[in-house]
PyMOL commands that place a pseudoatom at each C-alpha (Angstrom):
pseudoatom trace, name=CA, resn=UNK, resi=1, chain=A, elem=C, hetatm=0, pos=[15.419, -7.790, 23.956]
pseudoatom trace, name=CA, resn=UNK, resi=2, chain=A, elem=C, hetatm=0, pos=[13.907, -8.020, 20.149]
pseudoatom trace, name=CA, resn=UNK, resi=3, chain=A, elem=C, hetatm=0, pos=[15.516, -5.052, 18.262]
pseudoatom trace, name=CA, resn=UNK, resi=4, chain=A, elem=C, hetatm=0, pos=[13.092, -2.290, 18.014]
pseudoatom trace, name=CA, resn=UNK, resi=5, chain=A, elem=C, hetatm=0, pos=[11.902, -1.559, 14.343]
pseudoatom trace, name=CA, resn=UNK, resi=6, chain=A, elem=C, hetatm=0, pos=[12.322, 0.989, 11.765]
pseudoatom trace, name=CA, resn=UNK, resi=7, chain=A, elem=C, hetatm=0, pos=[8.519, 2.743, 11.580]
pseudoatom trace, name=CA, resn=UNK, resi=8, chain=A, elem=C, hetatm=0, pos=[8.851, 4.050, 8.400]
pseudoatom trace, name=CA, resn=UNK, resi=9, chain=A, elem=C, hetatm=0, pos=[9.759, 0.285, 6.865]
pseudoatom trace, name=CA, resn=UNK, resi=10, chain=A, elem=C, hetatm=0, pos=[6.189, -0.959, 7.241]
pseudoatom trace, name=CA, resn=UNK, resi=11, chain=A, elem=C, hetatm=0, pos=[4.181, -0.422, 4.336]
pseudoatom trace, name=CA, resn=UNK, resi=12, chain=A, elem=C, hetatm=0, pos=[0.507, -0.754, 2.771]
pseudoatom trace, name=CA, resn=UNK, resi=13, chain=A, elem=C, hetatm=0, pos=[0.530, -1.914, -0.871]
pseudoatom trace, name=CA, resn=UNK, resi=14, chain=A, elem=C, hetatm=0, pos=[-2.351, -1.032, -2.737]
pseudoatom trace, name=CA, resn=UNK, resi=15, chain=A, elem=C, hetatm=0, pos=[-2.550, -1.953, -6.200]
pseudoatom trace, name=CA, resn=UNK, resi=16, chain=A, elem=C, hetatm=0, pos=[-4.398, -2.530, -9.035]
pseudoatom trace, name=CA, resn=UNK, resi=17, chain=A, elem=C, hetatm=0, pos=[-4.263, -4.060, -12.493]
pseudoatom trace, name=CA, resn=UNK, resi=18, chain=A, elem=C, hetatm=0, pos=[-6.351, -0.960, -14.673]
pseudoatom trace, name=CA, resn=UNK, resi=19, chain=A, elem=C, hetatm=0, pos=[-9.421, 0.576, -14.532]
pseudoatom trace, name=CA, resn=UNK, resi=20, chain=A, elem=C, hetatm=0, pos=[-12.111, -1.234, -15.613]
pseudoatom trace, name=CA, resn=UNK, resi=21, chain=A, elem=C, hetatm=0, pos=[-13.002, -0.322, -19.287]
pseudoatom trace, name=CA, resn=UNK, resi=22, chain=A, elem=C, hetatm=0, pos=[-15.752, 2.621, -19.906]
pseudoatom trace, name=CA, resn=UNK, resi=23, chain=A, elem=C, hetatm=0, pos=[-14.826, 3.532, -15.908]
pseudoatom trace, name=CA, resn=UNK, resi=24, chain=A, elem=C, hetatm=0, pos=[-11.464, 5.751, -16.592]
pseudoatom trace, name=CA, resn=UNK, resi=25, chain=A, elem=C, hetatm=0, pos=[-12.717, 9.023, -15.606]
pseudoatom trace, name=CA, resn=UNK, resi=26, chain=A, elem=C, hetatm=0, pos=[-14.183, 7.640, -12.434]
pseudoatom trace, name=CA, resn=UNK, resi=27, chain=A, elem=C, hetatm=0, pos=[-10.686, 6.739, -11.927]
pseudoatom trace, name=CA, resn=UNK, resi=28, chain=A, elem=C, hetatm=0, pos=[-8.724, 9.572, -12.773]
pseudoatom trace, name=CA, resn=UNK, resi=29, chain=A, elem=C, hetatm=0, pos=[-10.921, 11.067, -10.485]
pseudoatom trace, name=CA, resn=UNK, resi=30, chain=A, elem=C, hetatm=0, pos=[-10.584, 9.264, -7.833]
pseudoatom trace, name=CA, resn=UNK, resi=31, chain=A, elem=C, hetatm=0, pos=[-7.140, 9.057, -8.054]
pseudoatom trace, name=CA, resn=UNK, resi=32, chain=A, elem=C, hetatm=0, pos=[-6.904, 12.904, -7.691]
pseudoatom trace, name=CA, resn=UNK, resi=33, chain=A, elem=C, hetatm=0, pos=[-8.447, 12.440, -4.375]
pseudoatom trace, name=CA, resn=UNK, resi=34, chain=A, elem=C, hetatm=0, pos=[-6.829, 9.841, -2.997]
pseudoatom trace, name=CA, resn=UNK, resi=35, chain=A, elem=C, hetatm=0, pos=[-3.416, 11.850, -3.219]
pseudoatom trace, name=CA, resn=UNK, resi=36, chain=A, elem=C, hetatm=0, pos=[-5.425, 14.554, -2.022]
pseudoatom trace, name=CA, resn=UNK, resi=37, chain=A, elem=C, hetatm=0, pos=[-6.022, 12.298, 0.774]
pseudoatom trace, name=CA, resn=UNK, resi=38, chain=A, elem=C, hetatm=0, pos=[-2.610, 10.633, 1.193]
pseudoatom trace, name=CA, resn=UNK, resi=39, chain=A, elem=C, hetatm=0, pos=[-0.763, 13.997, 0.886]
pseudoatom trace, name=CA, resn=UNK, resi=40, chain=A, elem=C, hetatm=0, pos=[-3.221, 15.567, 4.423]
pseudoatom trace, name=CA, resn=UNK, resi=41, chain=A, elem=C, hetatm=0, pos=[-2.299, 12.375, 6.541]
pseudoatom trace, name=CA, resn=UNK, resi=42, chain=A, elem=C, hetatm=0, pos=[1.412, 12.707, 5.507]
pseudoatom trace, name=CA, resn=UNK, resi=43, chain=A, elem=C, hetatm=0, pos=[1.211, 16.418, 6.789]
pseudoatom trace, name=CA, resn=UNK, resi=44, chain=A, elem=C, hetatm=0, pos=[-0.755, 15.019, 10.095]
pseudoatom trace, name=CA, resn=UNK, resi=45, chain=A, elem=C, hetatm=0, pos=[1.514, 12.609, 10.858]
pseudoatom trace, name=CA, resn=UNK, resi=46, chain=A, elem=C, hetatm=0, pos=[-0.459, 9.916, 9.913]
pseudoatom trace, name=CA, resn=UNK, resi=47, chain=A, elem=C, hetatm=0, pos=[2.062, 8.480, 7.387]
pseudoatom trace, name=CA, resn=UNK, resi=48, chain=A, elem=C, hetatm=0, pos=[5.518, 8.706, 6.937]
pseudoatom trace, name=CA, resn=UNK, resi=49, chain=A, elem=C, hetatm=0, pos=[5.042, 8.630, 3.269]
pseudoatom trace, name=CA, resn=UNK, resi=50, chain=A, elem=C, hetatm=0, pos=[3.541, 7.760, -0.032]
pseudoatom trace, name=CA, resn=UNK, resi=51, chain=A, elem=C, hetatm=0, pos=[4.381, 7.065, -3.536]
pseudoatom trace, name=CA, resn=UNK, resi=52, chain=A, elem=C, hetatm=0, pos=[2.033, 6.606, -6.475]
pseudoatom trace, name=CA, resn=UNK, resi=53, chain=A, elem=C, hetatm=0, pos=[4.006, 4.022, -9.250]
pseudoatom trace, name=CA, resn=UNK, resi=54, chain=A, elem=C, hetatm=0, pos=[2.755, 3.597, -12.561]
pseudoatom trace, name=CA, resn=UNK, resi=55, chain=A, elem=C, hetatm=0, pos=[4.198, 0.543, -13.952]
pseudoatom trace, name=CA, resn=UNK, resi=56, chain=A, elem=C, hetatm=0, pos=[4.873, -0.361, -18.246]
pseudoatom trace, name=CA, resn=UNK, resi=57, chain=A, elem=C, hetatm=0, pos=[2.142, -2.611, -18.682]
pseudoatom trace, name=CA, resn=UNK, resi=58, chain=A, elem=C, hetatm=0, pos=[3.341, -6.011, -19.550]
pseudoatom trace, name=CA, resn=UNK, resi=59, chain=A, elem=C, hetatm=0, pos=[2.146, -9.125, -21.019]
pseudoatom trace, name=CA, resn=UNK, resi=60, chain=A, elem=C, hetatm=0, pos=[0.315, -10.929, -18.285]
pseudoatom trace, name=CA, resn=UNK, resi=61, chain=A, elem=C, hetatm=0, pos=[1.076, -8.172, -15.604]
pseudoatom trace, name=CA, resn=UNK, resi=62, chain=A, elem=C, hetatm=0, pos=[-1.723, -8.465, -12.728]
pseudoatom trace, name=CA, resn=UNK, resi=63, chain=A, elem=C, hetatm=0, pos=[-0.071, -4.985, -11.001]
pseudoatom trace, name=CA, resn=UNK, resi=64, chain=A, elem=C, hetatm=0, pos=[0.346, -2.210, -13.451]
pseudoatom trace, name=CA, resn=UNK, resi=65, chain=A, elem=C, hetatm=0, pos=[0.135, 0.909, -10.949]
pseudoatom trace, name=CA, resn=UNK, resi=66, chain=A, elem=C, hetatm=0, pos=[0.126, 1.142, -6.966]
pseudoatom trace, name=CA, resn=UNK, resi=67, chain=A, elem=C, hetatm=0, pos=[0.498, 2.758, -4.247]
pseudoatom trace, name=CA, resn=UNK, resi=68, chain=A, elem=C, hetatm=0, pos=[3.095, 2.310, -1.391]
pseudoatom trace, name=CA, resn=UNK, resi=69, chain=A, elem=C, hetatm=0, pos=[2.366, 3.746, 1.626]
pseudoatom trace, name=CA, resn=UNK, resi=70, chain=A, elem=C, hetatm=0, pos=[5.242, 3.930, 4.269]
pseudoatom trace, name=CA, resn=UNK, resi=71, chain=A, elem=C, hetatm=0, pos=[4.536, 4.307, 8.273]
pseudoatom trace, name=CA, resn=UNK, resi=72, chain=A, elem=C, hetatm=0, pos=[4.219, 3.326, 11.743]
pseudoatom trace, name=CA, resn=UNK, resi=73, chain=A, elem=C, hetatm=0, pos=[3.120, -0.244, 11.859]
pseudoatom trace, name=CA, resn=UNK, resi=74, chain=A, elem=C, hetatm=0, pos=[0.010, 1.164, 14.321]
pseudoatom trace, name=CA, resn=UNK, resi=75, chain=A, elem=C, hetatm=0, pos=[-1.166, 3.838, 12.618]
pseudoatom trace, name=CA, resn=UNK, resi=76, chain=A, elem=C, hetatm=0, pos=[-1.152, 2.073, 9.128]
pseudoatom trace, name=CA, resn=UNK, resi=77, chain=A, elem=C, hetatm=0, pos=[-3.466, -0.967, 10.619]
pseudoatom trace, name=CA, resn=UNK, resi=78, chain=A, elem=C, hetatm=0, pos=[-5.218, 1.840, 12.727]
pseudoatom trace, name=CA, resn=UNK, resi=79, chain=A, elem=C, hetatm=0, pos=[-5.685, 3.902, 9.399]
pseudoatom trace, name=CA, resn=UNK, resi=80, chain=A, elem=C, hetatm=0, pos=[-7.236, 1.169, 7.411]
pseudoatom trace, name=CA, resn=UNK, resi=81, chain=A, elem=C, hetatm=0, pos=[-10.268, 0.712, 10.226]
pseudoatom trace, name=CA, resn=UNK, resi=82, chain=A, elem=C, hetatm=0, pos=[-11.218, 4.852, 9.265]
pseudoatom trace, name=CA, resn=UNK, resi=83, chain=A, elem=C, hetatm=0, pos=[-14.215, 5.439, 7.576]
pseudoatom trace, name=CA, resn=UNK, resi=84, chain=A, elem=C, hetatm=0, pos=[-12.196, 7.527, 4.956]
pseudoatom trace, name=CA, resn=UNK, resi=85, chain=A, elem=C, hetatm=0, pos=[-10.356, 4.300, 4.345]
pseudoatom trace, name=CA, resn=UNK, resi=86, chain=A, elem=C, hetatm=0, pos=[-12.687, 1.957, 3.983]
pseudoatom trace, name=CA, resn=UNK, resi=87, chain=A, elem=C, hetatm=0, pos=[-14.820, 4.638, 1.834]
pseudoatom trace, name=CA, resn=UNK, resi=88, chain=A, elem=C, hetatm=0, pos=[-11.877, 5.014, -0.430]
pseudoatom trace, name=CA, resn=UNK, resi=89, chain=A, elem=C, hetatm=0, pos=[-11.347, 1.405, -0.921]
pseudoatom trace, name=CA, resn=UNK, resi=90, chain=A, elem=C, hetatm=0, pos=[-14.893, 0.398, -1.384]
pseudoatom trace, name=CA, resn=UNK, resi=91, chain=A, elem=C, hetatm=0, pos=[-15.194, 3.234, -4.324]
pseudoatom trace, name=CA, resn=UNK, resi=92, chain=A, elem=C, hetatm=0, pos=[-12.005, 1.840, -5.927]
pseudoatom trace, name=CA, resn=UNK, resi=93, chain=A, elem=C, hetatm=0, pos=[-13.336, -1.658, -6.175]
pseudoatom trace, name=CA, resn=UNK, resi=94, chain=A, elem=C, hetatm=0, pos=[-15.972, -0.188, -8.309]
pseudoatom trace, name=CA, resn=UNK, resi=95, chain=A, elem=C, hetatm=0, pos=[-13.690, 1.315, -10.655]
pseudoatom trace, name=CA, resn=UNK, resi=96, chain=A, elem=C, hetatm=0, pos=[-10.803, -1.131, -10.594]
pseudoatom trace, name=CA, resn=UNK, resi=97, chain=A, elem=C, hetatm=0, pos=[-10.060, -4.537, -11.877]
pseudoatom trace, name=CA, resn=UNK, resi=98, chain=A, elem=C, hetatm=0, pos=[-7.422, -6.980, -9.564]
pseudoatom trace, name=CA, resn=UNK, resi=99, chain=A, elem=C, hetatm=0, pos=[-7.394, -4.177, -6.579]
pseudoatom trace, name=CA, resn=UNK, resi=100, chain=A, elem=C, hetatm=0, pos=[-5.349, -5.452, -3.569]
pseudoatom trace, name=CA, resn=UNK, resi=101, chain=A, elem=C, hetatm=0, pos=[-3.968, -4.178, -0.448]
pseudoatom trace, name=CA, resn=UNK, resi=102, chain=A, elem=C, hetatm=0, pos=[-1.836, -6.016, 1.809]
pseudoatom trace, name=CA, resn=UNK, resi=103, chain=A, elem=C, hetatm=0, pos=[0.410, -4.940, 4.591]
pseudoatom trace, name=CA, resn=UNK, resi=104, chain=A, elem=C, hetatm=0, pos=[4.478, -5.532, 4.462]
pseudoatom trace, name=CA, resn=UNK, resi=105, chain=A, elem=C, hetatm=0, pos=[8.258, -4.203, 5.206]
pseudoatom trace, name=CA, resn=UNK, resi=106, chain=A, elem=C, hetatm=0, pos=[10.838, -2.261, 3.336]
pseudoatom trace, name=CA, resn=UNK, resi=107, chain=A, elem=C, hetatm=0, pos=[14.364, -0.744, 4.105]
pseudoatom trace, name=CA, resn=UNK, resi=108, chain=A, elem=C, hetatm=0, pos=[15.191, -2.158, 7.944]
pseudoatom trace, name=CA, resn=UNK, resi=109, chain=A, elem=C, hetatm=0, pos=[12.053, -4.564, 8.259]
pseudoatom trace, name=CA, resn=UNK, resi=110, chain=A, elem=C, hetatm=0, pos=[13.695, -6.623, 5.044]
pseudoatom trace, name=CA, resn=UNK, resi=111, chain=A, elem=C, hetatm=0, pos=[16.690, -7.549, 6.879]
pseudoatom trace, name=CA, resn=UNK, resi=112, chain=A, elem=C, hetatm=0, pos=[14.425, -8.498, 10.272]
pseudoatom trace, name=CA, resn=UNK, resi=113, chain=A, elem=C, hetatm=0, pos=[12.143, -10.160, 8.222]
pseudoatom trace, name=CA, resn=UNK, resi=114, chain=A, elem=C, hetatm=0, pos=[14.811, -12.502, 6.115]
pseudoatom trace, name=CA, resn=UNK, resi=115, chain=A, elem=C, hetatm=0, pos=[16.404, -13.320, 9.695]
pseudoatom trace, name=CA, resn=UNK, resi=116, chain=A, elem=C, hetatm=0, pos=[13.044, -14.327, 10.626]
pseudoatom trace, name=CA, resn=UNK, resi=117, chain=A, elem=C, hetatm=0, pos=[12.255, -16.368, 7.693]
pseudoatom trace, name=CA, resn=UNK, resi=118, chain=A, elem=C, hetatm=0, pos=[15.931, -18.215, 7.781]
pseudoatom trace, name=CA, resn=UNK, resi=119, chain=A, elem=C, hetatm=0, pos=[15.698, -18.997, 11.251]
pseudoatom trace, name=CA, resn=UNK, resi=120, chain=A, elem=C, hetatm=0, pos=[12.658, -21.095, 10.380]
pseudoatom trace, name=CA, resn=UNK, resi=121, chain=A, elem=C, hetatm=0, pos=[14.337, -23.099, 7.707]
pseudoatom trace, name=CA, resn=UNK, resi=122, chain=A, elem=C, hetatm=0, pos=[14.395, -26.529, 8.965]
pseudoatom trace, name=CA, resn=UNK, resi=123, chain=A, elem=C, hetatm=0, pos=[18.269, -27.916, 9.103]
pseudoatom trace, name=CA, resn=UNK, resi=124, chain=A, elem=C, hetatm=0, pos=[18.918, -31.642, 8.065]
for i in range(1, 124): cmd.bond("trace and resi %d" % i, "trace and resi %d" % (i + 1))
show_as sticks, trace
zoom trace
């Protein structure tokens, strides 16, 4: 029987290279509500957790700040099909350059991952 997974190792990455220039404010902004919004699905239950990371911009750095959300592998897919998401997302295309989100695994879902990737190595 396959080893039942960690639910708070599954993660949304959202990032984003900077705001695009003259559309800061907008940002700021909307980065107030987004926490707003990430902190009343963390009290619901929604998501395990969420951390905002500003990173030291670097010389070609395409990621300089993101967001890593942490939950149940469901809810997280379930979460970005809501209205609220995909409002939230479409406004922050609008105000930032090189936005991504992608889904992926932290803490636990590392180690089930690597096993998964190694076992796939073909042998000589």
């Amino acid at each position: 029987m396959e080893k039942e997974r960690d639910m708070a190792s599954n993660v949304i990455f959202f990032s984003w290279q900077r705001s695009i220039p003259g559309r800061e404010m907008v940002s700021a902004e909307h980065f107030t509500q987004f926490v707003g919004w990430m902190s009343s699905l963390k009290n619901s239950g929604t998501i395990t957790s969420f951390d905002p990371v500003f990173l030291t911009p670097g010389a070609g750095s395409s990621v300089n700040g993101f967001f890593l959300i942490q939950g149940d592998s469901q809810k997280l897919h379930e979460l970005t099909e809501t209205n609220e998401w995909l409002e939230h997302i479409t406004r922050a295309s609008l105000h930032l350059e090189n936005m991504g989100v992608t889904f992926g695994g932290t803490g636990p879902e590392v180690a089930t991952r690597m096993q998964l990737w190694t076992k796939s190595i073909p042998t000589k």
